[in-house]
C-alpha positions in Angstrom: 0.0 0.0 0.0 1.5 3.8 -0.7 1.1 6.0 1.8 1.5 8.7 -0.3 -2.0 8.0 -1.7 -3.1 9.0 2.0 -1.5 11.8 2.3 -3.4 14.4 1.9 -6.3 12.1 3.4 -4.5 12.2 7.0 -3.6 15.8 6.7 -7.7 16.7 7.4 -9.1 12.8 8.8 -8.3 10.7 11.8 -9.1 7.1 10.2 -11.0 4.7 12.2 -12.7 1.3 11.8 -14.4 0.3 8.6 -17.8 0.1 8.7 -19.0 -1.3 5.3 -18.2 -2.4 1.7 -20.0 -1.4 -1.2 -19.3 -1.4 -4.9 -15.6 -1.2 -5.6 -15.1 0.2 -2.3 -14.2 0.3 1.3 -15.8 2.5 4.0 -14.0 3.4 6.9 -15.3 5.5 9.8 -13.2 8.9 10.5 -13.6 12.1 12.4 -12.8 15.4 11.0 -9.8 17.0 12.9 -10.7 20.7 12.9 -14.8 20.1 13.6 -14.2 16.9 15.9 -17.1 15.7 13.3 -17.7 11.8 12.3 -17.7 11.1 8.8 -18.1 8.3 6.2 -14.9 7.8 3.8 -15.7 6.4 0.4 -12.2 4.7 -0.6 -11.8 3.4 -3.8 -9.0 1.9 -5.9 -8.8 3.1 -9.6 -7.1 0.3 -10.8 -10.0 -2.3 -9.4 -12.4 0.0 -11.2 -11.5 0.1 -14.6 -14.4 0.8 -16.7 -16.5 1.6 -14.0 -14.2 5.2 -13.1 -16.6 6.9 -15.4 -19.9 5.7 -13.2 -17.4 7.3 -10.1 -17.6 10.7 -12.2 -21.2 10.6 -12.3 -22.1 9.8 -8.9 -19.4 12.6 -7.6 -21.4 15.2 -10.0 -24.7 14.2 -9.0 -24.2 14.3 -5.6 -22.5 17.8 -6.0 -25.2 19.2 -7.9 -27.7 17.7 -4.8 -28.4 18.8 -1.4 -31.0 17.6 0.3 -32.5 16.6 3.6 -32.7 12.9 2.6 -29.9 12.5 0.0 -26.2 11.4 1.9 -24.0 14.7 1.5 -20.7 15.1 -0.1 -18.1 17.1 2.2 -15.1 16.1 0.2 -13.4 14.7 -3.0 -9.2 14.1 -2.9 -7.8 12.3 -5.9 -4.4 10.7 -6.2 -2.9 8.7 -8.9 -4.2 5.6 -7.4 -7.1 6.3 -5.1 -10.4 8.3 -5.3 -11.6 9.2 -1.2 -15.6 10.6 -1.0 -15.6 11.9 2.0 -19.6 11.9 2.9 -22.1 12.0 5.9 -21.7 9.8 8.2 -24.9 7.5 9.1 -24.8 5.1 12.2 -28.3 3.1 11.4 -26.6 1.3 8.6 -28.9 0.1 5.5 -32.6 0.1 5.5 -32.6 -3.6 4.2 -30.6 -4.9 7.5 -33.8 -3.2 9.3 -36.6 -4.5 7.2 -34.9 -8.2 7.4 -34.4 -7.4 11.9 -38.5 -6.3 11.7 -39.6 -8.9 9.6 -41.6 -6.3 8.0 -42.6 -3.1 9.1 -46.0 -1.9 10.5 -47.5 0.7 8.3 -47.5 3.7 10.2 -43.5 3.4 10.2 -43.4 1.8 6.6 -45.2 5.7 5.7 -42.6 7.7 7.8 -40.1 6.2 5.6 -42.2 5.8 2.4 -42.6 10.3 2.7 -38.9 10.5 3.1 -38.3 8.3 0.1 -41.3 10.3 -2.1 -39.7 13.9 -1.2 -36.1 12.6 -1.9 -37.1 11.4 -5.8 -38.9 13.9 -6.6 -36.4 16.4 -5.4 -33.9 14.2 -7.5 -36.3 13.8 -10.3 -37.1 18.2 -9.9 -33.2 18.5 -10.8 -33.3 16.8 -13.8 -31.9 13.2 -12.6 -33.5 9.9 -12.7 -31.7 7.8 -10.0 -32.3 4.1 -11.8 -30.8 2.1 -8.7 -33.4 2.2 -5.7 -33.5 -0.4 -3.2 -32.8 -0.6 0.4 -29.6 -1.0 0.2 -28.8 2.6 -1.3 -31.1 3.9 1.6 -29.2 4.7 4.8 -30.4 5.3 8.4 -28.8 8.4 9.9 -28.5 9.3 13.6 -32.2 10.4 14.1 -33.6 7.8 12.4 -34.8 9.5 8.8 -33.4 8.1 5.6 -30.5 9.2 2.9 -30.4 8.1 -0.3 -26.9 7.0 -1.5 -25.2 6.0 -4.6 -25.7 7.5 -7.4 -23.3 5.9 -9.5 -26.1 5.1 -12.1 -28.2 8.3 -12.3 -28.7 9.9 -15.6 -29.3 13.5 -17.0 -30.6 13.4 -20.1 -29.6 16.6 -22.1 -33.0 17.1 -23.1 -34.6 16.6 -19.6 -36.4 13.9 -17.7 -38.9 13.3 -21.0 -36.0 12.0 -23.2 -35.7 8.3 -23.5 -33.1 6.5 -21.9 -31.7 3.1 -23.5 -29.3 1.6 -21.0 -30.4 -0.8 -19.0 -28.9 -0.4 -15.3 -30.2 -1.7 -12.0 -30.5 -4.4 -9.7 -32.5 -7.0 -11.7 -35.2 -7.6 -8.9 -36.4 -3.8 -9.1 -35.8 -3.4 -12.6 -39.1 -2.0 -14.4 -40.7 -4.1 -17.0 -39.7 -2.3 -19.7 -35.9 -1.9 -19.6 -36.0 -5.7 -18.7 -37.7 -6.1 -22.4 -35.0 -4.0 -23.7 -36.8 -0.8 -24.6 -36.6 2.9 -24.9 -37.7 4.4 -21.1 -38.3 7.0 -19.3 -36.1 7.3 -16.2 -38.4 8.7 -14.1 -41.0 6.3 -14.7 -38.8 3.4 -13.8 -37.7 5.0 -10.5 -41.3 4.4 -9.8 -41.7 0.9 -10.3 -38.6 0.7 -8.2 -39.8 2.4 -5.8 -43.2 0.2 -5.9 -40.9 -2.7 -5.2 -39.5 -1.0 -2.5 -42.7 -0.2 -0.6 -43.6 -3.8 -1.0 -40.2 -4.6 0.8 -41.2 -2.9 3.6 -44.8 -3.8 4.2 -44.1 -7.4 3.4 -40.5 -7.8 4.4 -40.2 -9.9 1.0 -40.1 -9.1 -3.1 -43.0 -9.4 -5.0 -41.0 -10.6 -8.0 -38.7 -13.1 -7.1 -37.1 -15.8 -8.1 -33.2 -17.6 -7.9 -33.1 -17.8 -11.7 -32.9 -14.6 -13.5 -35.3 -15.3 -16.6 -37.8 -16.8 -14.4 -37.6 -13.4 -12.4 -37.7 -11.6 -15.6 -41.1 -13.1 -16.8 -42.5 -12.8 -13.1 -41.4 -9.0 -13.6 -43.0 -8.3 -17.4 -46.2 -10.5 -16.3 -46.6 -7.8 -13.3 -48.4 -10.6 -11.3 -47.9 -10.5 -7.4 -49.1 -12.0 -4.2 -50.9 -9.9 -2.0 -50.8 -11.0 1.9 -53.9 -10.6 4.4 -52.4 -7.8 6.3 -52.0 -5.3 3.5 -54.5 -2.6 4.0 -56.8 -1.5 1.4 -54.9 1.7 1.0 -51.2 -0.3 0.5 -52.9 -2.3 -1.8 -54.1 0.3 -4.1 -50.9 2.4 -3.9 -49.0 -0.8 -5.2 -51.5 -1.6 -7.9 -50.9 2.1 -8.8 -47.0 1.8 -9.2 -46.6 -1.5 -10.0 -48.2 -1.1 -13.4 -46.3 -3.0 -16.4 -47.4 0.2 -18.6 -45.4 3.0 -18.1 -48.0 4.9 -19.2 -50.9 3.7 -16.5 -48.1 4.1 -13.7 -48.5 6.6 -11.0 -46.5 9.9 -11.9 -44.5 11.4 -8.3 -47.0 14.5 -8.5 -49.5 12.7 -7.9 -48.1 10.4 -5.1 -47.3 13.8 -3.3 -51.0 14.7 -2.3 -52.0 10.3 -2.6 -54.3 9.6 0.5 -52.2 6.8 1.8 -49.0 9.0 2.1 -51.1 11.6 4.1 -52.8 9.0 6.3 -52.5 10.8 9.4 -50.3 14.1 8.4 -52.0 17.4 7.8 -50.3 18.2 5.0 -48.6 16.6 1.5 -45.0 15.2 1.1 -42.6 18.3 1.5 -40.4 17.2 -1.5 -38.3 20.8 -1.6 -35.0 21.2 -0.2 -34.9 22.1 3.3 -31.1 23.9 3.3 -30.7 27.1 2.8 -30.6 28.0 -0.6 -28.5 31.4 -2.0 -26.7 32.3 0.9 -24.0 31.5 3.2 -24.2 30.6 6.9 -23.3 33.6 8.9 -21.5 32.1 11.9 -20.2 29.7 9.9 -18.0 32.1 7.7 -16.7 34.0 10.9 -15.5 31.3 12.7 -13.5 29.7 9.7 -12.6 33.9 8.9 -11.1 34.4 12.4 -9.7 30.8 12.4 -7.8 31.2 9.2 -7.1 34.7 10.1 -8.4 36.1 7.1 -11.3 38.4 6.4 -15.1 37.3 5.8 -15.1 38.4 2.6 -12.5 36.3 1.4 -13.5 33.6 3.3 -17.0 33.8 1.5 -15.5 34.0 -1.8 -13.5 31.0 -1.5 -16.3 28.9 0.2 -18.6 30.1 -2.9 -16.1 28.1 -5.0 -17.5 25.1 -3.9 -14.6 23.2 -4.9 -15.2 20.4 -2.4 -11.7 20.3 -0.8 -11.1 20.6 2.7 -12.6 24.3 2.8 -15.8 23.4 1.4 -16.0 20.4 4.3 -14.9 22.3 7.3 -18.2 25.1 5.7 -20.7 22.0 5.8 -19.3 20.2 8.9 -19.7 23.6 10.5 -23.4 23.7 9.2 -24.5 20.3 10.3 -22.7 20.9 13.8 -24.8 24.0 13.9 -27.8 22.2 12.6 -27.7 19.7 15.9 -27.4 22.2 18.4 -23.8 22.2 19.0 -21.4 25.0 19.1 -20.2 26.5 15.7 -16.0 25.8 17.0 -13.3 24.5 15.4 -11.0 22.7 17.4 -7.1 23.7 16.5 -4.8 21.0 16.3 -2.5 19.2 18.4 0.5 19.4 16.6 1.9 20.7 13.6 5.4 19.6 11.2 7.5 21.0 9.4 8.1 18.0 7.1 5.3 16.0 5.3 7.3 13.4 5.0 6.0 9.8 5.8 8.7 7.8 7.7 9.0 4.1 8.0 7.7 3.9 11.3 4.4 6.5 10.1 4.0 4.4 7.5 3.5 1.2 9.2 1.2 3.0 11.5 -0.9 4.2 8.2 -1.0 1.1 7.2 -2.5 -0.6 10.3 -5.3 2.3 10.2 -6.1 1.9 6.6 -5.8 -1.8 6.0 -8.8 -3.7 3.9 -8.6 -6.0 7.2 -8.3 -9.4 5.9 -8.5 -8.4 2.7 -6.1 -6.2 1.3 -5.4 -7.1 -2.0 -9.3 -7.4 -3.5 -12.0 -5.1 -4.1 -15.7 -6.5 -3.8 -17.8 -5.7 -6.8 -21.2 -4.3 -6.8 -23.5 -6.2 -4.3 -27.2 -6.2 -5.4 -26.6 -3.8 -8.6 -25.4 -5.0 -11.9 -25.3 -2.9 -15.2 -26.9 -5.3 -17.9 -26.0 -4.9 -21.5 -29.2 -4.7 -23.8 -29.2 -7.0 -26.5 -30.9 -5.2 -29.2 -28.6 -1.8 -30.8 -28.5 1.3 -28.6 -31.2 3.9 -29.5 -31.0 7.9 -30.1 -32.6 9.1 -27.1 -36.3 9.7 -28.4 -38.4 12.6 -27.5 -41.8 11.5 -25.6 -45.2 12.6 -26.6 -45.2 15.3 -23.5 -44.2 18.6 -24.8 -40.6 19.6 -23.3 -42.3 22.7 -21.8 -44.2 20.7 -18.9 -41.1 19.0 -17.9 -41.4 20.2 -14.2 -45.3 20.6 -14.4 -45.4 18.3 -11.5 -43.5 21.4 -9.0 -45.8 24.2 -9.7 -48.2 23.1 -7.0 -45.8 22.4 -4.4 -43.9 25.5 -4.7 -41.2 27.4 -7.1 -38.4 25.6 -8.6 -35.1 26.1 -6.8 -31.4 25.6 -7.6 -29.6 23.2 -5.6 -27.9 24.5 -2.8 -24.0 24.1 -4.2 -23.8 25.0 -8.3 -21.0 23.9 -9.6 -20.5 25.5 -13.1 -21.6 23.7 -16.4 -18.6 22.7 -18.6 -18.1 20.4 -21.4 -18.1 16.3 -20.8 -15.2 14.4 -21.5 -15.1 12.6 -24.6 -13.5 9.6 -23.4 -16.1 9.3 -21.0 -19.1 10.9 -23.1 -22.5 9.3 -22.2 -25.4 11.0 -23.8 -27.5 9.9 -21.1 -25.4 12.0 -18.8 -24.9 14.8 -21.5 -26.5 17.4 -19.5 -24.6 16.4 -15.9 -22.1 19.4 -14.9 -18.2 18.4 -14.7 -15.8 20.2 -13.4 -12.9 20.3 -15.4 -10.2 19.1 -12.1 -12.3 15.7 -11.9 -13.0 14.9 -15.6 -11.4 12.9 -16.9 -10.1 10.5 -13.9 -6.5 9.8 -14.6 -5.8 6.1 -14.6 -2.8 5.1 -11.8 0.6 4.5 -13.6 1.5 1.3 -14.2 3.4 -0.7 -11.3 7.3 0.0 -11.0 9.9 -0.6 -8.7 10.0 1.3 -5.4 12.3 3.9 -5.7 14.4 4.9 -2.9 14.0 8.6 -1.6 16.5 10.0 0.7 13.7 12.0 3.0 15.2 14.5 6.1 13.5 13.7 8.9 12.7 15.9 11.4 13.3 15.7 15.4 10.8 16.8 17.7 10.8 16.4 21.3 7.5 17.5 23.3 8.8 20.6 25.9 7.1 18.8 28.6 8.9 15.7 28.4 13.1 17.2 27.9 14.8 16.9 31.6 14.5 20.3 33.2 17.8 22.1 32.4 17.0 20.8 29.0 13.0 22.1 28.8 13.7 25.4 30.0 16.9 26.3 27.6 14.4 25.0 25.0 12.2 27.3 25.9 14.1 30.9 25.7 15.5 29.6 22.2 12.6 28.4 20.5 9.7 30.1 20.6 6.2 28.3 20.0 5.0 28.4 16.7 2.0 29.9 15.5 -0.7 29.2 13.0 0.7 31.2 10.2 -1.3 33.3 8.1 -1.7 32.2 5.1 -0.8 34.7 2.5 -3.1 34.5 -0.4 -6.3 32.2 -1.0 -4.6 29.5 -2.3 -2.1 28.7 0.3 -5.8 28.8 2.9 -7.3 26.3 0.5 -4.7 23.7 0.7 -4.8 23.6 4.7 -2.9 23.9 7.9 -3.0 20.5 9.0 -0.4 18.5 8.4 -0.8 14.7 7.5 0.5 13.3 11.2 -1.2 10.6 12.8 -3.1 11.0 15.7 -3.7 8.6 18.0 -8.0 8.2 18.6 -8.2 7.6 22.8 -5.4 10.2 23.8 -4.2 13.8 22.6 -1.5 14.7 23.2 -0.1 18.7 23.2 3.4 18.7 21.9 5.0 22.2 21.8 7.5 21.4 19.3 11.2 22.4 19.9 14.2 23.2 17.5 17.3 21.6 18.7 20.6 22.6 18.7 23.4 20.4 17.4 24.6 19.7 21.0 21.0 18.0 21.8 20.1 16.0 18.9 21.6 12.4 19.6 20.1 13.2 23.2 16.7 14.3 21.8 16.6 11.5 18.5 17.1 8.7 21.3 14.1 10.1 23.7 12.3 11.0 20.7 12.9 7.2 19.1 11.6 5.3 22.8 9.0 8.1 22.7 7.7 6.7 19.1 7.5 3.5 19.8 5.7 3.8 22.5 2.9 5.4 20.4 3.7 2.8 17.9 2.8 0.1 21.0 -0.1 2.3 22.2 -1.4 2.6 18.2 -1.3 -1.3 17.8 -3.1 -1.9 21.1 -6.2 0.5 19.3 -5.7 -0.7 16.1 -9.4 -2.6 15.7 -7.8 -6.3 14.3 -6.2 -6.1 17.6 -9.5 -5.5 19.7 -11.4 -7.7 17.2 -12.2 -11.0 20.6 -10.0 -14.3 19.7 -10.8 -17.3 21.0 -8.9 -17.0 24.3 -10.1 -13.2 24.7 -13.7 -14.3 24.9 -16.2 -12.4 22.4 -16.9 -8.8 21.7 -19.5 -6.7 24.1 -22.0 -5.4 22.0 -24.8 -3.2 22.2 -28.4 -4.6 20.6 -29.0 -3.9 17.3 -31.3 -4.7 14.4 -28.2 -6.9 12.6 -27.7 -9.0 16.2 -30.0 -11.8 16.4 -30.1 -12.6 20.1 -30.5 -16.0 21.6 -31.1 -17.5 24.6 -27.8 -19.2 24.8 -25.3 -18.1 27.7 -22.0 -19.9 26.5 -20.8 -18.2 23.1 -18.7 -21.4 22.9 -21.5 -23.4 22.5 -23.1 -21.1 20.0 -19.9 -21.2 18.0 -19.7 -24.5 17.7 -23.4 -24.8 16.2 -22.4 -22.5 13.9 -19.4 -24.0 12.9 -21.0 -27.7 12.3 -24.2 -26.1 10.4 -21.8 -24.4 7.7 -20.5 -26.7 5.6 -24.1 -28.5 5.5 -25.2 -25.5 3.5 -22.2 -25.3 1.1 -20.7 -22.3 2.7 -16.7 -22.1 3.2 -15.4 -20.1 5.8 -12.4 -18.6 7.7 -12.5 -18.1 11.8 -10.6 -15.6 13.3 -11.8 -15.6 17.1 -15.7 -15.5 17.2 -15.8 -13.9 14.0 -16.4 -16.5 10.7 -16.4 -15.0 7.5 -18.4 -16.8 5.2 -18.4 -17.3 1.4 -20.3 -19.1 -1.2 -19.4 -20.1 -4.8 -20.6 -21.1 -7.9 -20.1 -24.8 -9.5 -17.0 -22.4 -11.7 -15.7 -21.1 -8.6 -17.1 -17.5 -8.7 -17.7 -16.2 -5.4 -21.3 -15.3 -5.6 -21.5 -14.4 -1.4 -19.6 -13.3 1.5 -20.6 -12.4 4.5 -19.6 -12.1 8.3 -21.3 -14.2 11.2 -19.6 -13.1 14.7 -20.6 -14.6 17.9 -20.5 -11.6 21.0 -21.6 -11.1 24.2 -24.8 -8.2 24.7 -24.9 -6.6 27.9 -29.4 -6.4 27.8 -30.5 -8.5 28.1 -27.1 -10.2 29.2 -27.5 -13.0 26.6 -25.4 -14.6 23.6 -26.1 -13.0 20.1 -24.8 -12.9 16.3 -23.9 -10.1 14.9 -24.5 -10.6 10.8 -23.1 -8.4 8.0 -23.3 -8.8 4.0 -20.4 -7.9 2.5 -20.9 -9.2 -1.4 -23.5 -10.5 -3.1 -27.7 -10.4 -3.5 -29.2 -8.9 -0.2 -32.0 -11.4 -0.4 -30.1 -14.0 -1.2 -28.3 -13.2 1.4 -31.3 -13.2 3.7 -32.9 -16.2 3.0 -29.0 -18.1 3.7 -28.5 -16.6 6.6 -32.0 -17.3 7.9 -31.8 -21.2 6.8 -28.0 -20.9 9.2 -29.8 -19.4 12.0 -32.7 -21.7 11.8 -30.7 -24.5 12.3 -29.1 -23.2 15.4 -30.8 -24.1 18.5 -31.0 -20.4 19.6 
């Protein structure tokens, strides 16, 4: 792994655990230095994507070009030659499809709480000119207080002549794919993210798909037929609100202005889905500006023209962080940091550290693929985009009764698409020139070996006494410097050291004089490995329960299926014995098993994590479950037939 390809990550991020894998990527958990903020970091290698770097440019430029309550926002983008890093909001609840499987299925009171946020997300989405073409509830996150965010738009399209253009690629996850790009025809984007979004109400109400099957075609003919089950418990209302967008015709399906005002989605509200953007639109944040002004020493006005950018470096982050730490009540701070160096250098012993915090865990050397979406090829020859019967002119006819239209909250300024990566789906998306197009990493050479100075810092605090105080009348403290123009402010302060995530530690640095540097280097080398022993102790495979440890204390959660088992021993032995009855491989490391299945060729069409732990209410055995690759109800129904079999 190069550490130079986190850099300029470290310089701005403290890296913790990761907490999910999605298509082509890694998520790991981190905390923004200057706000003290959690975020989400999207890390993804260039070389594993290939092809697919151009669906990274469009989901980076959608979600740039989208701010709103119940779409996952973008804080930051850093690009090296090997790595792309989406620094996003960070959401604790996890997936809505671990919750639906933990419920069952949910009541329909909750099932509409949801349901509005999904309605007011689309047809924001749908108001700006994008069709999303990938909804399930896996690209639906839970955030801190419990309301939905819509992720991943790596599939979205803006068509160049608006939503009423035709679209002729065929994207999705085959299970919520609309009848007619299944049949290989000219659609409608927006109409499709209805039919999706019929599926997905289904999935909630009856914790199960109403097209299903494990081979493909047969799904495909249960999708065109548009024949379902309907259980007892569905009310009247659900039932007609599914008819209505589970329609095979386009045409006859239910249009998002309508389901706006529908009677089921104001069951109990006393007034329609609130679809418009809830940030504020035009204008800066106030208190905001002045404490990153008096921060960065610098006035507001230059502040505000540099945040107006919108450049989504570390500037534009620290502005939003700001915002949402505002938005919950706390104080509008930033938090200076503990130390500062000279040198951006990465030394051998850094680097190890690095790469104990950014490891892929047990596997480093493989990307997962998409889980639950695939992009499907149509058969029959691509199509000009076609112009439908509705006039071009009642486009957004659907938003004049809910309100004006409004500009997203962050423009970023229209430019011409890449050629290489031209998709006249996406023809009317806005790229900025820095991202477009991705540069591919440089092919694999030779380490060469840099002679790199190194430079020798002893905390004050810790020199012997005779030492600390001459220290002190020679070398003054350092402070923040001023930067001396916008540019230097927009590439940072913070330097790229690592800090440790249970202890801070304030080190006024010292400049040495010749006299007191083999004194200084030898405190300062027992001094580093002792963060280097502290930093392995933290470092999560290290606090990840072996066999002798005992397992993991958890809290309860919806993707911990508790038992009534007191001995996790026992409870890992079941598991143990019941895998290789259902054809599933896997690899124990403590009470954690993770779990693969593969096809008669030896594709590995599953993984997933099973890990025994100890909950502290009730004070019980559980399982702690997580999909990592492959179809989410697949995935369900496996894991159900493993846990069945237990005697829990």
């Amino acid at each position: 792994m190069a550490v130079d390809d986190y850099e300029e990550l470290l310089k701005y991020y403290e890296i913790h655990e990761t907490v999910g894998t999605g298509g082509f990527a890694k998520v790991k958990l981190a905390r923004h230095i200057l706000t003290g903020e959690q975020v989400a970091i999207k890390i993804m290698d260039k070389l594993a994507l290939g092809d697919d770097l151009p669906r990274v440019k469009t989901e980076i430029e959608a979600m740039k070009s989208l701010s709103h309550q119940h779409i996952c926002r973008l804080y930051h983008v850093i690009e090296t030659p090997k790595k792309i890093f989406m620094v996003l909001e960070y959401c604790p609840g996890g997936e809505l499809f671990d919750y639906i499987i933990a419920k069952d299925r949910l009541a329909e009171e909750e099932a509409r709480v949801f349901f509005r946020q999904i309605v007011a997300a689309i047809a924001y989405v749908h108001s700006q000119g994008y069709a999303h073409r990938d909804l399930k509830p896996e690209n639906l996150l839970i955030d801190g207080e419990h309301n939905l965010k819509l992720i991943d738009f790596g599939l979205c399209a803006k068509p160049k002549g608006g939503l009423d253009y035709h679209l002729s690629t065929c994207c999705g996850s085959p299970a919520y794919a609309a009848p007619e790009l299944i049949q290989g025809k000219a659609y409608i984007g927006s109409e499709a993210d209805i039919w999706s979004m019929g599926i997905l109400l289904y999935a909630l109400l009856c914790g199960f798909l109403p097209f299903d099957d494990e081979n493909v075609m047969a799904l495909y003919r249960k999708t065109v037929r548009g024949i379902y089950e309907i259980p007892k418990w569905l009310s009247p209302g659900s039932v007609l609100l599914l008819h209505q967008m589970l329609q095979v015709d386009p045409k006859k399906r239910i249009m998002v202005k309508h389901l706006l005002n529908h009677p089921w989605l104001v069951q109990g509200y006393p007034f329609a889905v609130q679809w418009q953007s809830q940030y504020p639109l035009g204008h800066l944040d106030e208190d905001c500006v002045t404490e990153l002004s008096v921060f960065h020493k610098c006035s507001r006005e230059s502040m505000t023209d540099l945040i107006s950018q919108w450049k989504y470096d570390h500037v534009s982050a620290t502005y939003l962080l700001l915002q949402s730490k505002k938005a919950h009540g706390k104080p509008v701070r930033l938090r200076m940091p503990t130390a500062t160096a000279e040198s951006a250098n990465v030394t051998p012993s850094r680097e190890w550290k690095f790469k104990k915090a950014l490891s892929y865990e047990d596997d480093p050397d493989e990307m997962s693929c998409v889980f639950g979406s695939m992009e499907f090829v149509c058969s029959s020859e691509e199509t000009r985009p076609v112009l439908c019967n509705t006039p071009q002119t009642k486009q957004n006819q659907m938003f004049l009764d809910s309100g004006a239209f409004t500009p997203p909250l962050l423009p970023v300024p229209r430019r011409g698409a890449s050629k290489k990566y031209a998709n006249k789906e996406n023809s009317g998306a806005r790229v900025p020139a820095k991202l477009e197009p991705f540069v591919l990493p440089a092919p694999k050479t030779p380490n060469c070996v840099m002679n790199e100075k190194r430079v020798l810092t002893t905390p004050n605090h810790l020199l012997p006494p005779e030492e600390r105080n001459q220290a002190s009348k020679e070398t003054p403290i350092e402070k923040p410097a001023t930067p001396a123009n916008l540019e230097e402010l927009a590439a940072g302060v913070i330097s790229p050291e690592r800090r440790c995530r249970s202890m801070e530690v304030d080190l006024n640095q010292a400049h040495l004089e010749s006299g007191q540097k083999r004194k200084a280097a030898k405190m300062f080398g027992s001094l580093e490995r002792g963060l280097d022993k502290v930093i392995t102790m933290l470092t999560p495979s290290k606090r990840k329960g072996s066999a002798k440890e005992g397992p993991r204390k958890l809290r309860a959660h919806y993707n911990v299926t508790t038992t009534n088992l007191l001995n996790p021993d026992e409870l890992l032995k079941q598991i143990i014995a019941i895998l290789p009855k259902k054809q599933v491989e896997y690899v124990q490391k403590g009470y954690k098993l993770k779990c693969q299945t593969q096809s008669d060729f030896g594709k590995v069409t599953m993984q997933f994590e099973l890990e025994v732990c100890q909950l502290s209410k009730p004070e019980v055995v559980g399982i702690k479950r997580q999909r990592l690759k492959g179809d989410a109800w697949v995935y369900k129904r496996l894991v159900e037939d493993i846990l069945s079999s237990c005697k829990l």
